[in-house]
C-alpha positions, 0 to 999 in steps of 0.5 A: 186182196189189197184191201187200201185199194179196195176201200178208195174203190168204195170212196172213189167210185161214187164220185166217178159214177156221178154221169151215170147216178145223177140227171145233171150230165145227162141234161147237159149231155142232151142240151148238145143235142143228143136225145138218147141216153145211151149216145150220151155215154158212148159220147161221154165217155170216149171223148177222151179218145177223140174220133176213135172208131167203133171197133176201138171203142168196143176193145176198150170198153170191152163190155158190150154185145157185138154191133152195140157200140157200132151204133152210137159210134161214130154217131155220136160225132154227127151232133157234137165234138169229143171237146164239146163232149167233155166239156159238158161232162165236166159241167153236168158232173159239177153241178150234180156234185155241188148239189149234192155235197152242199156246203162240204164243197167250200170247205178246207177239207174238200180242197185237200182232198181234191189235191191229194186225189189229183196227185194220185189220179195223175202218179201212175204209168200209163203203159197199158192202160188204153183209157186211163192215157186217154183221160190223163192227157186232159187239162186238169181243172182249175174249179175244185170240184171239177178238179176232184171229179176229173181225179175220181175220172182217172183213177176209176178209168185206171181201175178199168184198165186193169180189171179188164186185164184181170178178166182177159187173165182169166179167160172172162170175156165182156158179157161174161163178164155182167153174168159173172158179176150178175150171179155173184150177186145173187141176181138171175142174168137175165134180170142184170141191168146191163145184159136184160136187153140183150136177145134171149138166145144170144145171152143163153148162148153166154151162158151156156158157154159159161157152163160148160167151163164149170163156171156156172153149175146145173142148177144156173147159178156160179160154181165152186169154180165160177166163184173162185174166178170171180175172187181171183178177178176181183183181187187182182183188180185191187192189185192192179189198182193201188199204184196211184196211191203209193205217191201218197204218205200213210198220213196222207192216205188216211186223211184223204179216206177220212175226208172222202167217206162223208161224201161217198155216203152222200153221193150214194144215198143220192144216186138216181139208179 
């Protein structure tokens, strides 16, 4: 496991969550009409595909059940524009993160680190990498904290890419995918914040086709097999993920953890979920 990658995961990932940990996105999401939350992610989230249509939406995104993304998408495009869509995004998220972070926004140390996880966010190859091409070809921001949002954005889109890679590699489909995560935590399936809602029988249907794969044991919960997948899945993401990062020097690097962890413990002290 490439453990560089796995803890600018750890600091990168509160700062690119910041639409779905905090109510500011959300609030400038609806202030474009929307009333339902999840319209507002599907709006958010594939705006930087444009007028994509549900059944590309759903391959990249690869983690919903059958007819999910059908129903916000196109949708969506009936109240607002994928422009209007990222633009409110950026907005919300800013807002969230200089409440947040505070004076920490202002100082020399957070524009440098806006810099350095730009330059990062914008090194990699974008061949094979669906969502992290669609968000690269946005303007980066003149604001500097929309500016460190929109680099925590790309990497962490760039992360996905890859990690779905890693599941297709692996055999793991996009349910299976929550269960796996879900059991690995120590946390019945049935109870995971983003499979609950699904129908009892389809989720059993999941499941039941993850044992008899030997990942799940008799008694529910991840094999010796099923958890090995999980170890592979998970290293070969933070394989697939330290590509930006090898633009940046080792002192450069170190610097850059130095001035995120602060606000990583920030911004995960404040999320709302």
């Amino acid at each position: 496991m490439n453990s560089m990658a796995r803890r600018m995961f750890e600091l990168v990932e509160p700062i690119g969550a910041i639409p779905y940990s905090a109510d500011e996105p959300n609030e400038a999401m609806f202030a474009l009409g929307f009333t339902n939350y999840w319209d507002t992610y599907f709006a958010g989230r594939a705006a930087p595909l444009g007028l994509a249509t549900a059944e590309v939406v759903d391959a990249l995104f690869y983690n919903f059940a059958p007819g999910e993304v059908a129903r916000h998408i196109p949708k969506v495009w009936r109240t607002t524009t994928p422009e209007a869509a990222i633009a409110a995004r950026q907005a919300g998220c800013v807002k969230a993160l200089r409440r947040i972070l505070g004076d920490h926004v202002d100082s020399p140390g957070f524009a440098r680190a806006a810099e350095l996880l730009t330059r990062a966010g914008t090194s990699a190859p974008f061949e094979g990498r669906p969502m992290y091409a669609a968000l690269r070809a946005i303007p980066i921001p003149n604001d500097v904290v929309a500016r460190l949002f929109h680099a925590a954005s790309l990497l962490r889109e760039h992360r996905g890419d890859g990690h779905i890679a890693a599941l297709m590699i692996e055999g793991v489909g996009g349910l299976e995918a929550h269960v796996l995560f879900a059991l690995d935590m120590g946390m019945p399936a049935e109870k995971f914040g983003r499979i609950h809602h699904l129908p009892a029988a389809q989720l059993s249907t999941v499941i039941d086709g993850m044992r008899d794969r030997g990942l799940i044991g008799d008694d529910g919960w991840l094999s010796e097999q099923g958890r090995a997948v999980k170890q592979r899945v998970e290293a070969l993401t933070d394989d697939l993920a330290a590509k930006p990062y090898e633009c940046l020097e080792p002192v450069e690097l170190d610097e850059l953890m130095a001035t995120l962890e602060p606000l990583a413990a920030l911004l995960l002290a404040a999320q709302d979920w």
